[in-house]
C-alpha atoms as one frame of an Amber mdcrd trajectory, in Angstrom:
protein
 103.759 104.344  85.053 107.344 104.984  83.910 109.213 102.454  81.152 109.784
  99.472  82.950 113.075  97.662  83.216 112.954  95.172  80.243 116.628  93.380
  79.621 117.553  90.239  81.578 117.299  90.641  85.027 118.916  86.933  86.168
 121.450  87.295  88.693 124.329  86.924  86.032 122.852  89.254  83.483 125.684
  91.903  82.085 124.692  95.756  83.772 123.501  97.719  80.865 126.199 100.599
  80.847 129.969  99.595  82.392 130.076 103.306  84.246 130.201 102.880  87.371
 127.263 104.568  89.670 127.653 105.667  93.454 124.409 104.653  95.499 123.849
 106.300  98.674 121.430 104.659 100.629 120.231 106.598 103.622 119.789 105.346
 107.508 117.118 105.572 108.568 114.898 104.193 105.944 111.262 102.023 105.911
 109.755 100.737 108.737 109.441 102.657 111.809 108.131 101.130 115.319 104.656
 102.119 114.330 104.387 100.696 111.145 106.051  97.477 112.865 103.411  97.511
 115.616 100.803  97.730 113.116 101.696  94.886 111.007 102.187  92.441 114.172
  99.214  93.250 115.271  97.529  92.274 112.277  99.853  88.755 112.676  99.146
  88.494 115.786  95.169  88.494 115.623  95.007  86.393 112.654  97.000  83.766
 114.819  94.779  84.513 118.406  91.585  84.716 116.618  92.387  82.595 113.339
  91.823  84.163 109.737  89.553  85.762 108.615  90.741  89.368 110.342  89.187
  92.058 109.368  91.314  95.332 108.738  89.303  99.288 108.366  91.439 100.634
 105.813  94.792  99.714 104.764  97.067  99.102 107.924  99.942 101.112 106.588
 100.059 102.153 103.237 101.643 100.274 101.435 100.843  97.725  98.684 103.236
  94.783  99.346 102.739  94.679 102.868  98.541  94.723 102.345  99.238  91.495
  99.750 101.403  90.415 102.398  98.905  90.040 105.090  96.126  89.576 102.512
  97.678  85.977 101.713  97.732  85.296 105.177  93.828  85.647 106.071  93.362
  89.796 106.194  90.747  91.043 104.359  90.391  94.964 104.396  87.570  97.139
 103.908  86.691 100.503 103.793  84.154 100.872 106.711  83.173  99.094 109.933
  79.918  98.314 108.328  81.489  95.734 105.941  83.053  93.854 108.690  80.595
  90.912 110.286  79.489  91.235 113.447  81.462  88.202 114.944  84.466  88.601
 113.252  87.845  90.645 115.128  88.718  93.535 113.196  91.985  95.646 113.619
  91.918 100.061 113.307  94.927 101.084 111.195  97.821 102.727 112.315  96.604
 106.210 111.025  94.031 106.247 113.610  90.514 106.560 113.437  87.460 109.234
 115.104  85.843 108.043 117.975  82.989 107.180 116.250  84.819 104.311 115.087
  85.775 102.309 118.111  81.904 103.500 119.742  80.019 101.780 116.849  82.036
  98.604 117.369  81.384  98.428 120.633  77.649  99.001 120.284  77.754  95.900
 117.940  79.510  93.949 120.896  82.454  93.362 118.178  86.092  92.432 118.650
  88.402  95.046 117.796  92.222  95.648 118.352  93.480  99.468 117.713  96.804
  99.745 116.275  96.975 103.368 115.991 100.382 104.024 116.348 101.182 105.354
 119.432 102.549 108.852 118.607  99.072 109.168 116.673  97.610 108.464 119.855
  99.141 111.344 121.667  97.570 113.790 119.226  94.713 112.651 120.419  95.528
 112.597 124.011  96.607 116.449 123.485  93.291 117.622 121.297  91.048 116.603
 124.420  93.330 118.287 126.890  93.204 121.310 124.960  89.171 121.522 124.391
  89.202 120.852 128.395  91.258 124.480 128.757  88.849 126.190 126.736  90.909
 126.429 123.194  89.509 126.118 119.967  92.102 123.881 118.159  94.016 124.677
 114.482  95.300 120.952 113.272  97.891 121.620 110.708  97.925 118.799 108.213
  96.373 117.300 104.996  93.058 117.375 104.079  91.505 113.769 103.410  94.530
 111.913 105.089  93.150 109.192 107.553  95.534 110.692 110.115  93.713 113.917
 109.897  90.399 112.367 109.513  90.827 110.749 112.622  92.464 113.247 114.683
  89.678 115.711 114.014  86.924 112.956 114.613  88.190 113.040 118.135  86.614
 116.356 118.915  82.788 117.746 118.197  82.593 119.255 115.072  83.314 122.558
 115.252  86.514 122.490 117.839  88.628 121.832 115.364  90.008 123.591 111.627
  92.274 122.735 109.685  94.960 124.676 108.066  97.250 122.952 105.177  99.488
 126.220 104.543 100.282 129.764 105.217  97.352 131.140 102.808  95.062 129.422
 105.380  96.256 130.544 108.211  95.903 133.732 106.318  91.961 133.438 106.082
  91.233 131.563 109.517  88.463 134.044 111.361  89.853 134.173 114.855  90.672
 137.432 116.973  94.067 137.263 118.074  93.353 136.801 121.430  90.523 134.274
 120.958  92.240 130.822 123.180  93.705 129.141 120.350  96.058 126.126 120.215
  97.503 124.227 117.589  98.463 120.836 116.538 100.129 118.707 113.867  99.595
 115.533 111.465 102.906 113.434 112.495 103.825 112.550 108.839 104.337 116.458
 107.591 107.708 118.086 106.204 109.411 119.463 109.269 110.717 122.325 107.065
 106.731 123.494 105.730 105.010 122.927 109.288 107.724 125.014 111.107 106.538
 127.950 108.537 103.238 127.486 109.166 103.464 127.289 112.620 105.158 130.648
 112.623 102.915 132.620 110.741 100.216 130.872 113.376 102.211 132.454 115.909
 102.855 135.495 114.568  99.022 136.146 114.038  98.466 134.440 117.176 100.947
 135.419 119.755  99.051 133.531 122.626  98.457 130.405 120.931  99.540 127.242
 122.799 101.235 123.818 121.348 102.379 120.924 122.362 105.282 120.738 124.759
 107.212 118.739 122.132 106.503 118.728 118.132 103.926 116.207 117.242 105.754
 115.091 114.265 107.008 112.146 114.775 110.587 110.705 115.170 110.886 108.679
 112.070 109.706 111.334 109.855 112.078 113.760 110.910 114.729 111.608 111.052
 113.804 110.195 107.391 113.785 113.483 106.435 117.367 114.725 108.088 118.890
 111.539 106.780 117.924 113.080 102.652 119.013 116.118 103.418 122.139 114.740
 104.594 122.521 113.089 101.033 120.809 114.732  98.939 123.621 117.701  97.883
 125.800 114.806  96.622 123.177 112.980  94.222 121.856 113.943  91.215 118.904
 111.774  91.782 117.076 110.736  95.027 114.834 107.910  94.690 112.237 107.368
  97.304 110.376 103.633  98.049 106.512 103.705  98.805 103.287 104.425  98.150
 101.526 107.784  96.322  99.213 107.628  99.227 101.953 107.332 102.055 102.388
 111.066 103.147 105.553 110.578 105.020 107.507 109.458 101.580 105.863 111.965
  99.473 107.536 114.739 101.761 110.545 112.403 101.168 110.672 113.523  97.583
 109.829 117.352  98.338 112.818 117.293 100.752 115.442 116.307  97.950 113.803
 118.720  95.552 113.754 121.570  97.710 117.422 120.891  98.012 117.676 120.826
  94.460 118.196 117.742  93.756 115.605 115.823  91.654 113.345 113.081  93.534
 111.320 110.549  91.890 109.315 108.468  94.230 108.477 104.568  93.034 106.473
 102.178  94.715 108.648  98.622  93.332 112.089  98.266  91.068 109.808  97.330
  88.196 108.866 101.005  87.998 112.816 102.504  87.013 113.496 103.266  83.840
 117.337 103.179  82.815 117.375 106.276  80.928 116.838 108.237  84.247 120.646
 107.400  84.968 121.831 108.913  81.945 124.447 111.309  82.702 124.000 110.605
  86.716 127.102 109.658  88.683 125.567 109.535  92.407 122.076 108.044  92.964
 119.952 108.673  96.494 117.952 105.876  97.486 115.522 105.913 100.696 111.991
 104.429 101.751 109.187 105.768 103.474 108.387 104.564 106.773 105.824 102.179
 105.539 107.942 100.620 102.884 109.744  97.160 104.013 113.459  97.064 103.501
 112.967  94.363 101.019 111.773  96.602  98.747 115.166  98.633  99.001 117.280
  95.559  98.270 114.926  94.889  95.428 115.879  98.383  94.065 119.418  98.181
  94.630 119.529  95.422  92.626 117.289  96.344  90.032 120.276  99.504  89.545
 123.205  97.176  89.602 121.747  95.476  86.947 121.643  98.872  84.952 124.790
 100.224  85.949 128.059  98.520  88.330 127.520 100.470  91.897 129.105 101.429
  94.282 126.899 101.000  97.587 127.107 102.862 100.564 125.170 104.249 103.532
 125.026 107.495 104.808 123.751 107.012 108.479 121.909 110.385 109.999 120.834
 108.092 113.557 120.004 105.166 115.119 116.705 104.244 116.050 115.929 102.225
 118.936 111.873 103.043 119.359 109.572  99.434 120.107 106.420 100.181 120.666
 104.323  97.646 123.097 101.541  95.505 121.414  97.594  96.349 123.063  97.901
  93.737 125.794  94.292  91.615 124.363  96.768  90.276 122.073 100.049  89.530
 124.979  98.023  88.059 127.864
């Protein structure tokens, strides 16, 4: 972990350096109607069924927000075989394979999914492509519980995945084998759109999805950087190493050229990176609370005076309904 902040950090303590800094904050940041979906779900059970509720795997990722719902009667686990058999459990928002939901149902248990929506039209579009006959290549991340669970929605077999051009590359297919291709939602727009052309160009028949499966918020996070990020010297990016979505959050300022570092609290800045910086980028990934970004800008103005302002890409207006076990 990086040289934490160590001076005075009451509200009247003196900034360490009197030169003025210019903080761009980008819009949109943090949550996205998935991630908020997720975590009142999780509320919402613990107050229908009364704590303990079980979680399988973190619900977003994100550390506060776990704590967050920890203190209030969540307890998360790694598998469905941790969880007792009388006790609700909730399915995170990165979606799970079938297997998942069919186990708890054998064991007559009482589980709400809150697989965010977008994830779930993946899903939808995997088994409506295996019913036309096409083997399926999922672009995406090895090991990520979005791609874990998208490809546990087909047999094994009917689906490989590619994570870059050298893949596609070595996959085995004939070119006019039925192919069709999908995406993780969380992926740089900029990398998948290569990929997807080279899957073209080797396949010129395959078929995907009417619209891109990545999903709103990440491309929008990702526009909003890039609309800031050639007038900072530094873009600083709020949430987790695990969160996919704000680790492409950091590629997207570097591959602009501007440096991106990406933290998960304020605690975790160290002063000397604003040596010599005049304009500081700050954004969050879509699983990072906007309390978290206040907590940062005022971790800087403690460093240096600033000079705050948002650059605003769009406005989102996406709610996503809760599973209606926890609304009737």
């Amino acid at each position: 972990m990086n040289a934490p902040i160590t001076r005075d950090t009451g509200a009247d303590a003196a900034p360490l350096s009197a030169e003025p800094l210019n903080l761009l904050i980008a819009a949109p940041r943090g949550f996205c109607a998935g991630v908020d979906r997720a975590i009142e779900i999780v509320e919402k059970a613990l107050e229908r069924y009364g704590a303990p509720v079980y979680v399988r795997h973190e619900i977003v990722h994100n550390k506060y927000v776990v704590e967050g719902l920890k203190s209030k009667g969540a307890i998360f686990v790694k598998e469905l075989n941790e969880v007792p058999t009388d006790a609700p459990v909730v399915f995170s928002a990165h979606g799970v394979p079938k297997s998942v939901p069919a186990e708890a149902e054998r064991r007559n248990m009482i589980y709400v999914d809150a697989t965010c929506p977008l994830v779930s039209k993946v899903h939808r579009q995997a088994e409506r492509q295996l019913e036309k006959g096409r083997h399926i290549i999922f672009v995406g991340h090895e090991g990520h519980p979005e791609v874990i669970g998208t490809m546990g929605q087909v047999a094994p077999g009917q689906m490989t995945l590619v994570e870059n051009i050298e893949d596609v590359d070595k996959l085995p297919f004939e070119s006019d084998e039925p192919l069709a291709y999908l995406t993780q939602t969380t992926l740089s727009v900029d990398d998948t759109r290569e990929v997807i052309d080279a899957l073209i160009w080797r396949y010129p028949n395959i078929r995907g999805p009417k619209a891109e499966d990545i999903c709103y918020a990440t491309s929008n996070r990702q526009a909003a950087v890039k609309e800031l990020a050639h007038d900072c010297d530094l873009v600083l990016v709020v949430g987790a190493p695990n969160s996919s979505n704000s680790l492409r959050l950091v590629e997207v300022a570097e591959r602009l050229g501007t440096p991106g570092k990406l933290i998960q609290r304020a605690d975790e800045i160290d002063p000397a990176w604003l040596d010599g910086i005049e304009t500081i980028g700050l954004t969050a990934g879509a699983s990072a609370p906007e309390i978290l970004v206040r907590e940062v800008v005022e971790a800087l103005a403690r460093i240096r005076p600033i000079n705050e302002r948002e650059i605003k890409h769009t406005e989102e207006k996406m709610v996503f309904k809760l599973p209606r076990q926890l609304t009737e």
